[in-house]
Structure formats: C-alpha cells, structure tokens
N, C-alpha and C positions, 0 to 999 in steps of 0.2 A: 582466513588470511587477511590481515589490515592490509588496508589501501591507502595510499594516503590523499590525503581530498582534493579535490579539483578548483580551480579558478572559472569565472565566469568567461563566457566565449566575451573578446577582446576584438575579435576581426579576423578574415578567413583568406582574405586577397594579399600576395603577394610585391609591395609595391616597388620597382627598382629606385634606388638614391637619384635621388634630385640633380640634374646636370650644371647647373647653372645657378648663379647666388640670387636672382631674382623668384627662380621655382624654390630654391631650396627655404627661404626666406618667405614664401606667400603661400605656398602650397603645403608642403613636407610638414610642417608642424603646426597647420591651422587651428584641428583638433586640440591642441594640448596648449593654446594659449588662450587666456583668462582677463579678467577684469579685476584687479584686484585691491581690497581696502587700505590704502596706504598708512593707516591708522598704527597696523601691527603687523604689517608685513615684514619691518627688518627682526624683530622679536623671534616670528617664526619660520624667516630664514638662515637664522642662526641656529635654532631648533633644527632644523634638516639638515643645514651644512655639518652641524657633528653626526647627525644619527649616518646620512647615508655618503658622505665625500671627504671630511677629514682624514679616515682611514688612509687613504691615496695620499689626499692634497697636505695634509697637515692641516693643526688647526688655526692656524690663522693663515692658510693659505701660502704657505712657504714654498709648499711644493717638495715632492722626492721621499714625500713618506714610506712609500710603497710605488711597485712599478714603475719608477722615475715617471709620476707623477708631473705635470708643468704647476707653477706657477701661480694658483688663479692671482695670488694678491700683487705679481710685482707690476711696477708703473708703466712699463711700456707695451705691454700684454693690454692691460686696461687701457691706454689713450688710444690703442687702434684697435683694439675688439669692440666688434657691435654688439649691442644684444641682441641681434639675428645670432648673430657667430652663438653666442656664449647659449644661447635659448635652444640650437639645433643640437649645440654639442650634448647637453644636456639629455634631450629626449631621447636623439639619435644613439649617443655613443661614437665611439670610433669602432667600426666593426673590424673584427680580426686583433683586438687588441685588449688590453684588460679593462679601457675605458667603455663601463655599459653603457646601456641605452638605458633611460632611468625614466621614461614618457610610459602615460599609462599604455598608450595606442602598441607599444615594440612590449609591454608584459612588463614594465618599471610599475615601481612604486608612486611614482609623481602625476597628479593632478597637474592639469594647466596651470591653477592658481598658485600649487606649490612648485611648479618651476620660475614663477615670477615673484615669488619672494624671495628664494636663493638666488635670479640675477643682481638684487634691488640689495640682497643683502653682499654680495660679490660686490658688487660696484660702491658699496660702504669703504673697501681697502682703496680704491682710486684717489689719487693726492696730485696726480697733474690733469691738467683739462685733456679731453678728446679731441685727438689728430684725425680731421677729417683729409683723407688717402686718396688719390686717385684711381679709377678704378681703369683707364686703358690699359693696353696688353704691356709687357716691357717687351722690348729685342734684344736678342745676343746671343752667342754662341753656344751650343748645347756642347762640342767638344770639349771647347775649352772650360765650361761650366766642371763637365765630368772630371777633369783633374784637379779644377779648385777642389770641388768636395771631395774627392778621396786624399786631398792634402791636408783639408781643414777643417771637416764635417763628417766623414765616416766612421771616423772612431769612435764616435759619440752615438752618433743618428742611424749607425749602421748603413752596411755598403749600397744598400738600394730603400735606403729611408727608411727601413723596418725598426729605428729605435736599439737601440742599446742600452747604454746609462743616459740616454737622454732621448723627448716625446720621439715619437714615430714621424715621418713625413710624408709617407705615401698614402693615407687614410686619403678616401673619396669622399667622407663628409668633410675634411680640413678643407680640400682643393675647392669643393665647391661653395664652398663660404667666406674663402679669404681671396683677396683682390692680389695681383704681382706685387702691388707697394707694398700689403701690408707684411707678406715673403722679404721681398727688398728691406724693409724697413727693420725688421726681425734681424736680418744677418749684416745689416750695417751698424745697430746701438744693441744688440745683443740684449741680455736681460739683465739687468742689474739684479747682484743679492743669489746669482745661480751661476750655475756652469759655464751656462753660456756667455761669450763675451762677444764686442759690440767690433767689427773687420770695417769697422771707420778708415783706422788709419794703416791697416793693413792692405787694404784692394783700392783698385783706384775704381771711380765709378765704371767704369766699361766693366772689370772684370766683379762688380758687384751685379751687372745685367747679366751676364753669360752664370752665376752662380744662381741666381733668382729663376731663368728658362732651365736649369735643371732641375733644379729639384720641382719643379712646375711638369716635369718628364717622368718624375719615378710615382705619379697618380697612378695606382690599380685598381681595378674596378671591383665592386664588391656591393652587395646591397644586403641591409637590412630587413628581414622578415617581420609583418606586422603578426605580431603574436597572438594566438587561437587559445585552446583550449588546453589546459594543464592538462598531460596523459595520467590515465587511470595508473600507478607503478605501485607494486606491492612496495610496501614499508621496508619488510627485511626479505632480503637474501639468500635465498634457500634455509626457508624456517624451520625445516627440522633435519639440518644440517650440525655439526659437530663445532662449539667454537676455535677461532684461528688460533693459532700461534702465532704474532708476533714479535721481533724482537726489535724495539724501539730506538732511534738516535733523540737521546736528550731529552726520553721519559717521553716525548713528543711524534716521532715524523717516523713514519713507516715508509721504508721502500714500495715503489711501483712496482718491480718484481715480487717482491711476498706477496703483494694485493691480490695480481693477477695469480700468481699460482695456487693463492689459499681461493681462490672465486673459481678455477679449474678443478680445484679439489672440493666442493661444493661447500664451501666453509659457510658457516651461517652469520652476515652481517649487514650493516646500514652504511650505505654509500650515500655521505650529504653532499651535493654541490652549494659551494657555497657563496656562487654569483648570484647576481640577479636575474630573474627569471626570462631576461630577453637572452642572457648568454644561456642558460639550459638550454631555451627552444630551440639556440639555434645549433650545439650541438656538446653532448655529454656520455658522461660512462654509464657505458648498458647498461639500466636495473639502479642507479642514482634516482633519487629522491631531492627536491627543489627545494634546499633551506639555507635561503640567503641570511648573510650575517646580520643584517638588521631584526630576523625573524627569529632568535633563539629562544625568547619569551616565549611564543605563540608556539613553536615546538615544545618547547618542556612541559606545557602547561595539559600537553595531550599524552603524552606517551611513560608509558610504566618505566622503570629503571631497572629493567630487568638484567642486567651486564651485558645486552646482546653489544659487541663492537659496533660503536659510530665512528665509520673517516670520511672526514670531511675535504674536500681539495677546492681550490682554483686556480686561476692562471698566474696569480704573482710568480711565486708559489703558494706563501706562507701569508699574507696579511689576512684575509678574509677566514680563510681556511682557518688557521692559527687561531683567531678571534673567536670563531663557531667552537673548535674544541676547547679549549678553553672554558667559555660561557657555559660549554655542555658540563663538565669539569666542576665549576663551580655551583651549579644546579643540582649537582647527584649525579651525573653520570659520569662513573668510573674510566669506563674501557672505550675512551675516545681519541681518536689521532689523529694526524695532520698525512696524506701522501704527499711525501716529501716532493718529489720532482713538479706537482702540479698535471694540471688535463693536457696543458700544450704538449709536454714529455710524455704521456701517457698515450697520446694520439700520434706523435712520431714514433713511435715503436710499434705501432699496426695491431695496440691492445682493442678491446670491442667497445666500438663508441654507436652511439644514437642518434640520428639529426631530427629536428624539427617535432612535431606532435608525436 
C-alpha cells in the first residue's frame, strides 16, 4: 500500500492566539521573523506573491480573486497596516476561514525570511505615507452599533462578521492586531477601488463609535494549532476497490453526495486537500491526502498515472481545488475533479472529517 510521505516534526505544543497586539506582535510570530537582504528581496517577494497569494488576492493585489479576498494593494489598508498586522496575518492565517496560516511554525510554506520579502514586497503597492492611529479604546454604544450594522455592514460581512461577499470580522488574529481607530478608520474612508465604501458623510461621528464597539463584539475565540507531524494516510482509497462512477458538472465538479456515497460504496480513489497544510492539520476528509496547490510539481513528479480518480477540494470552493485538478489534468492525469460544494459543505452535512495529526 503507498503512503504518502511525511513532513518533518514542526512542534508538538498547542499554543492559544495571542490576546493582545503587544503579545501578538512580540511573541506569536518570533520564530518566523528573519533578517533579511534587502538587495533582492522585492524580486523574490514577487516570486511568492504569485506562487502562494495571488490565487485569493489577485495579482496585483486588487483583491476578490477568490474567497472575497481583501485588498492587499489598496491605500488605505496600507497607510494603517502595520507590518506586525501584515507579518501575523501572514503566518497566522485567519483561523476558521480560507485565509491560511502560510508560517513554517502553523505547517505554511514560509520561512521567516520569506514572509519579509512578501511584506517589503506588499508595501511596494503603498502610494500614501503611513497614518500613525491611536491606539486607546473608543466608547459607544454596542446597541445602537448592532443596528448600524445590520443596516449597513451585514449584507456584505455577514450578520455576526462571518464574511460574505466581503473579509470576515470576527477572526481573533484581526481583533488582536488592529487598534479601535484603525476599525474606525476602515468604516469612516472605506476602501477605495472595492466594495467597500468610506460612511464619512453617512454617520456622524458618535454613531461611527457605537459601529467601531461592535464589531469590536462579534470577536470569537479560536486558536491556531502549531503544526506536528504529517499523519502517515495511504495514498488511495480502498485500493482494491472498483472505480467510481461519476457524473461531472462542466467536465469539472463532482457532487458531495456522489463522493460520500461512492467512499460508502468502497470506490477506489485519491482525495487531495488542496490547502495548505496548517488547514489539513487542522481539520480534513477522512483518508485525504495533503497536496496543496502550490505542490502539483512535487506530486506528479511521484505518482504513476494509473486512471485511479484524484478529487481535489477546499474551502473556496473552487480556486485552489480547481487549480490542483487542472495542473493534475494538464500533467497526464485524466480522471481528476473538483468537489463541488468544498470541505466547509462537506463538514456541515456530518460527512466523516479528521482533526489534527
């Protein structure tokens, strides 16, 4: 039976998200920060910004590629993002969302020194100077806050900041690296060149404090696992199993329900996850194999083309996912597909998921 190979042990401790933008900033991502040669660094922050964030961000940072993506390149994101902010989100991730954790320490691809070339290369799109923000608390009304945004912001950010067509708000790495102003600041000049527009001359300042102490409310708690050792998962899928039947939307995207019934039926196939391996660890479809999009090379480069079925998923549903079949596609392998609905869909219907090692 193939296996497919292991990663080197990474870290075994469990550490909870950073409370505070002082720990999150000093502590939380010590390890994964570098000294780096400024000689060629934006050269090969450009080199990583296509291989592993474009997909999402677009490639010049436009944002809404995939997953309503923010941003990285517009102006007002940049004059009040720190590179603490931009550095944590990086390694960290937003946990519970499709933005990984990309730091070697959480099972990312990234070196310290290459997440300081992608800041240095990010901060290449800034065209106004940096607004330095106050960091005391704001005051205001949390009621009155909760009808601003379900008047003005939940369409978008969804009803309790889970995101919709636009970033999430309740992520506990966001809360613990940005300051009330720079909240305030965000929903007063909004984002030029995106969705978001700038409630200047829509709110008066009072009811811009009472919207800033909400969404400052819809923080959940959630912490990121430092990532261990790749589990030993056989390659395929009940190997001497009969192959599946399925029947494809757009030569492409197989239903969640055929999947799960041909893997009840002991079909014989290759289930790729197709995140990065801090979202594997932290939780995937039973019997999935770890082949993040950036890694299609290094997969082809090992495995026969024998027609066994490769489906690939993530959580967009379709960019990462999409990109793997494909690449597979393009390599020789035939009988590759996308699960349509994605792991989030796959794990609300109580299909059999894996957490951790």
């Amino acid at each position: 039976m193939s296996v497919f190979p292991t990663q080197l042990l990474l870290g075994l401790l469990v550490t909870p998200l950073a409370l505070t933008i002082a720990t999150c900033g000093s502590q939380s991502t010590q390890a994964d920060v570098a000294t780096v040669d400024e000689h060629d660094t934006r050269a090969r922050g450009r080199e990583l910004y296509a291989r592993y964030c474009a997909l999402c961000h677009g490639d010049e940072g436009q944002g809404y590629a995939a997953d309503n993506a923010n941003a990285l390149s517009n102006p007002e994101l940049l004059a009040t993002a720190t590179d603490s902010f931009l550095r944590i989100a990086i390694v960290r991730g937003r946990v519970g969302t499709p933005m990984s954790a990309f730091g070697h320490r959480f099972g990312g691809p990234l070196s310290g020194a290459d997440v300081e070339h992608l800041i240095d290369f990010i901060r290449g799109w800034q065209t106004t100077p940096s607004i330095s923000l106050p960091t005391a608390r704001i005051r205001g009304d949390i009621a009155r806050g909760r009808e601003l945004y379900a008047q003005h912001c939940a369409q978008c950010h969804g009803s309790e900041g889970q995101g919709k067509t636009a970033p999430t708000l309740d992520t506990p790495t966001f809360h613990a690296t940005v300051s009330d102003a720079f909240i305030r600041y965000a929903i007063e000049h909004g984002r030029t060149g995106t969705p978001m527009p700038g409630f200047a001359s829509r709110l008066t300042p009072e009811q811009l404090d009472d919207l800033t102490v909400f969404v400052r409310s819809l923080r959940r708690n959630a912490q990121r696992q430092v990532a261990g050792k790749l589990p030993d998962v056989p390659l395929v899928i009940h190997p001497d199993g009969p192959p599946p039947k399925f029947e494809l939307r757009d030569d492409l995207y197989v239903p969640a329900a055929q999947v799960k019934a041909a893997l009840d039926a002991g079909a014989r196939m290759v289930i790729a996850d197709a995140r990065p391996l801090s979202d594997y660890l932290e939780f995937r479809i039973t019997g999935a194999i770890s082949l993040p999009f950036y890694a299609v090379d290094e997969y082809a480069k090992k495995r026969p083309k024998d027609g066994t079925w490769i489906l690939a998923y993530c959580a967009c549903p379709h960019a990462a996912s999409g990109r793997v079949a494909r690449a597979l596609r393009d390599r020789g392998f035939k009988n590759t597909a996308v699960i349509d609905e994605g792991i989030l869909v796959w794990r609300e219907r109580g299909y059999p998921i894996t957490r951790g090692e």
